[in-house]
N, C-alpha and C positions, 0 to 999 in steps of 0.2 A: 546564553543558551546552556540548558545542563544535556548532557552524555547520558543514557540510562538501558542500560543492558535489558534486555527484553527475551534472550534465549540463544541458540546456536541456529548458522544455518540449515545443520540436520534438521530443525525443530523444523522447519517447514519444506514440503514433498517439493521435488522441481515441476515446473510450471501451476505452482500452488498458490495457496495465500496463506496468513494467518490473521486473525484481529486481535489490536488491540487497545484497552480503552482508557482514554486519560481525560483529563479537566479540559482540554482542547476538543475535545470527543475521541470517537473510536477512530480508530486508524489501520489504515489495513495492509499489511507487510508481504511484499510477494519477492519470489524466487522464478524466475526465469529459467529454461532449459540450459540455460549458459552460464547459470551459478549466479548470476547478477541480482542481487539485494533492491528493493524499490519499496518506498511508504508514501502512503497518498490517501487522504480523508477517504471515510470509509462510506462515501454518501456520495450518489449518481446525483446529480443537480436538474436532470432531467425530472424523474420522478421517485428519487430519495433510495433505488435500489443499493442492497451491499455488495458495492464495488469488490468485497472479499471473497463474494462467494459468485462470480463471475468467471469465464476462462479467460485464463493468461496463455498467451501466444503473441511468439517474438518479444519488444518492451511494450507489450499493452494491454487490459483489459478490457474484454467486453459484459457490459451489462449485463446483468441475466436476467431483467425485468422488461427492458426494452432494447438490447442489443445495440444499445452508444456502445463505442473504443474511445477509447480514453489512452495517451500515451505515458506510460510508467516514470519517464524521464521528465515530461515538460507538465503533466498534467492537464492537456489543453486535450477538447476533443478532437477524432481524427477523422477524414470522409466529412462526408455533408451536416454531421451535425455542429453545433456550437456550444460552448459553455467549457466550464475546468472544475478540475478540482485543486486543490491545495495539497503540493508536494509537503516533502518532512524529510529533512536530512538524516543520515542514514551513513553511517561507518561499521565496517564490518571489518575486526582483528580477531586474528587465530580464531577465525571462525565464530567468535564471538558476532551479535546483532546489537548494536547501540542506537538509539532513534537520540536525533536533537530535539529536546523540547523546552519550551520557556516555563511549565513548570514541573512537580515532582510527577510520577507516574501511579497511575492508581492500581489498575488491574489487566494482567491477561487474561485473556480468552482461548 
């Protein structure tokens, strides 16, 4: 797995998102009201909404196409629906944002 810096936490508002796009697809990096770092496919598995541009509250996003929660930490849905997405490891130093990913990184968003 490579480390690949992608911005600071400023760079993303709290309870925000930001997207970003690699050879794995886009990925979409959220900030929690509690400073907590999260990355998770940027793709609702229900019907393909961007998970990044959904509300974040408490560790989870909800869809903004059809209103699935999805949880920041396990990536499984939450309540009655069913389905996941694929978490993305995620290290945050001096404020720095690092995603783990298996290859090079192409581009922010």
């Amino acid at each position: 797995m490579n480390w690949h810096e992608i911005g600071t936490i400023e760079d993303i508002p709290a309870r925000g998102a930001r997207c970003v796009t690699t050879p794995q697809g886009r990925i979409g990096v959220f900030r929690t009201a509690d400073d907590e770092i999260y990355a998770i496919e940027d793709h609702c598995p229900h019907r393909g909404g961007p998970l990044s541009q959904g509300i974040v509250h408490g560790n989870a996003v909800t869809c903004p196409l059809h209103n699935w929660v999805f949880s920041l930490e396990t990536g499984k849905a939450l309540g009655a629906d069913e389905g996941s997405v694929k978490t993305i490891p995620v290290r945050v130093i001096d404020g720095r944002i690092l995603l783990g990913l298996e290859r090079a990184l192409m581009a922010a968003e």
